[in-house]
N, C-alpha and C positions, 0 to 999 in steps of 0.2 A: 392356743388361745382359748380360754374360759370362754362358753355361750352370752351372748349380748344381746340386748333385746334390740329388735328394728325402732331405728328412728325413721319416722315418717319423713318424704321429700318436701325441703320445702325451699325458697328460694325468696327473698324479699327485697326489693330495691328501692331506697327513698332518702331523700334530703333532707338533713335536719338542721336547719341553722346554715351554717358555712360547711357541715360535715356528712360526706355519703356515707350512709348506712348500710348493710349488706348483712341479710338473717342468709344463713345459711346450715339447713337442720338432712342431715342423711347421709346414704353410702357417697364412699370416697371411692368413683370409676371412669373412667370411659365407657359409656353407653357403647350398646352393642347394635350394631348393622338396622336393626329392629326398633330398635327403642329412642325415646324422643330424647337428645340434646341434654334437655333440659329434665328429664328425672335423676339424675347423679349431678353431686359436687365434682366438677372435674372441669383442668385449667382453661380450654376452651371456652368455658360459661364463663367462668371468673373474667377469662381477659376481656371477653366482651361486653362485660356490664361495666369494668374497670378501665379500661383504655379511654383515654382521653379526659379522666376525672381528674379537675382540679378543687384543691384543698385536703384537709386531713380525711381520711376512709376508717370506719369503725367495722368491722366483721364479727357478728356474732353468731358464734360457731358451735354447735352440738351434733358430732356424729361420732358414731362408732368404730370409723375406721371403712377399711378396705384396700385399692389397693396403692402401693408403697411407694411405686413409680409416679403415679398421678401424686400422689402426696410431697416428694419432691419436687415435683415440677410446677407444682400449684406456691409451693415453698420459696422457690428460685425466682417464680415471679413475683410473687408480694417484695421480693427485697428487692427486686429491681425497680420498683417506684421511686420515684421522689416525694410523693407522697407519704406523709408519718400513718403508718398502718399502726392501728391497734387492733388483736383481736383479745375480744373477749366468749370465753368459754361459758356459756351460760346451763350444760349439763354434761356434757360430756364430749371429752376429747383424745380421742383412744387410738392406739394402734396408726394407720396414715394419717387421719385426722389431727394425733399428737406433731406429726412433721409440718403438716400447714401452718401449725400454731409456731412450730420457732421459725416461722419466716416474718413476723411480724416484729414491730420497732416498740411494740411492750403488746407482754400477754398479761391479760388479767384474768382471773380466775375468780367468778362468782360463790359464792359463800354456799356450799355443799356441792358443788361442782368437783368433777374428777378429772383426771388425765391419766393415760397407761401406757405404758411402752412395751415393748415385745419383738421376739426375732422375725424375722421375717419367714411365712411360711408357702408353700405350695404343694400341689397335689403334683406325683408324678405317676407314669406309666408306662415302662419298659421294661429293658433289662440294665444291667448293672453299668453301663456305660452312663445309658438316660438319666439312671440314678445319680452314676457321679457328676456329670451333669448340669444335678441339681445343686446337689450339694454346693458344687463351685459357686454357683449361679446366690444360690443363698449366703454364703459366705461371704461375697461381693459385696451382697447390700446390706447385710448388716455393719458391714465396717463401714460402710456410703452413710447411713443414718447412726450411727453410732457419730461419725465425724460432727454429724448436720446437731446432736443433741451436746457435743463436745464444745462446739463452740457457741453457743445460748447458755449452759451452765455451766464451764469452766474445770467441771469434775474430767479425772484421768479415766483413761481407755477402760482401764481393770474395773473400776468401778460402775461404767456404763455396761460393761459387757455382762456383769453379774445384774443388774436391775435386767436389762433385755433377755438373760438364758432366765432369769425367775417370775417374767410377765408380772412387772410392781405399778401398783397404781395406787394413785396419789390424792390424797388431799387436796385442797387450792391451800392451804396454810401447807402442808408437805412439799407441795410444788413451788411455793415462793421459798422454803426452805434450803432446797436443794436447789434452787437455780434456775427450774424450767420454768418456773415464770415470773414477772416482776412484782405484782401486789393482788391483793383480794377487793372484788368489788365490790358492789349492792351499797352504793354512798348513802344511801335513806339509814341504813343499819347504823353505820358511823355518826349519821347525824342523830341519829336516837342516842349514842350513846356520847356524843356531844351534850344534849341537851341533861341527859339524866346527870353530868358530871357539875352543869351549871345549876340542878336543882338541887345537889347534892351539899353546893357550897353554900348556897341558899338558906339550907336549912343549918347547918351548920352556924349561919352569922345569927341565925334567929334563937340558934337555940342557947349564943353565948350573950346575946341580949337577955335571956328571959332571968 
């Protein structure tokens, strides 16, 4: 996987109207023995800010990824709500961070936002057993997230396994293209260009008056 810049942690919980809001900006882990809770995205924080919400939940998500298991299982439970999850991608949604985003009941993809898919990697250190090992271990979960990208966009196994062995990352117009995710958002953009189609015809009438 190509170098990513750190997105800073950040975590935000608020009501807006009848709908829970949820920023959520950085590494996709399980904290370590050390570390607070609450410095990494990971499902334990989710269920607990989410468990017990009633009405539709917005998650707006920028992170770079990390790791793959917590991203499944952060995945497993947004679909397990009955609540309508949307998330929306508002910079970046990469590597595990991509797997959170197809557990939602529409991904939206902000206008110059990205999404990336990629194999699954890890560091090993033994000898040739530990290696194979890994190997096995890595081949597992890419067909485990290859399945989880299979059923969000529809495309065949051959086609997913070629974006994942070529680390392809995506447009939000690429991503609504191919399936990963359902539309592009920043509604102020659209409405700009509502308005400019109503000035347009505007001028138009004036100008077959004149």
């Amino acid at each position: 996987m190509g170098k990513i810049r750190k997105v800073p942690f950040e975590i935000k919980n608020e009501v807006v109207g009848n709908k829970t809001v949820l920023t959520l900006s950085g590494v996709v882990a399980i904290p370590y023995p050390w570390e607070k809770e609450d410095d990494t995205i990971n499902e334990k924080l989710i269920r607990n800010t989410l468990d017990g919400v009633e009405g539709d939940i917005l998650i707006r998500l920028n992170s770079p990824g990390g790791d793959s298991y917590e991203g499944v299982s952060i995945c497993n439970y947004l679909k397990s709500l009955k609540n309508y999850v949307t998330v929306e991608v508002t910079g970046l949604a990469a590597s595990a961070a991509s797997i959170i985003a197809m557990g939602a009941d529409k991904l939206v993809m902000d206008i110059g936002s990205n999404l990336m898919i990629h194999q699954a990697a890890k560091m090993t250190y033994g000898n040739i057993e530990a290696h194979n090992k890994s190997i096995n271990m890595l081949d597992s979960v890419n067909k485990s997230i290859t399945s989880i990208y299979r059923v969000k966009t529809g495309l065949d196994i051959e086609t997913l396994d070629e974006m994942l062995n070529n680390e392809t990352w995506f447009t939000a117009e690429e991503a609504v293209e191919k399936g990963f995710a359902d539309e592009i958002g920043n509604a102020k953009v659209e409405e700009e260009s509502e308005e400019s189609d109503v000035t347009d015809k505007y001028a138009d009438v004036i100008n077959e008056l004149s």
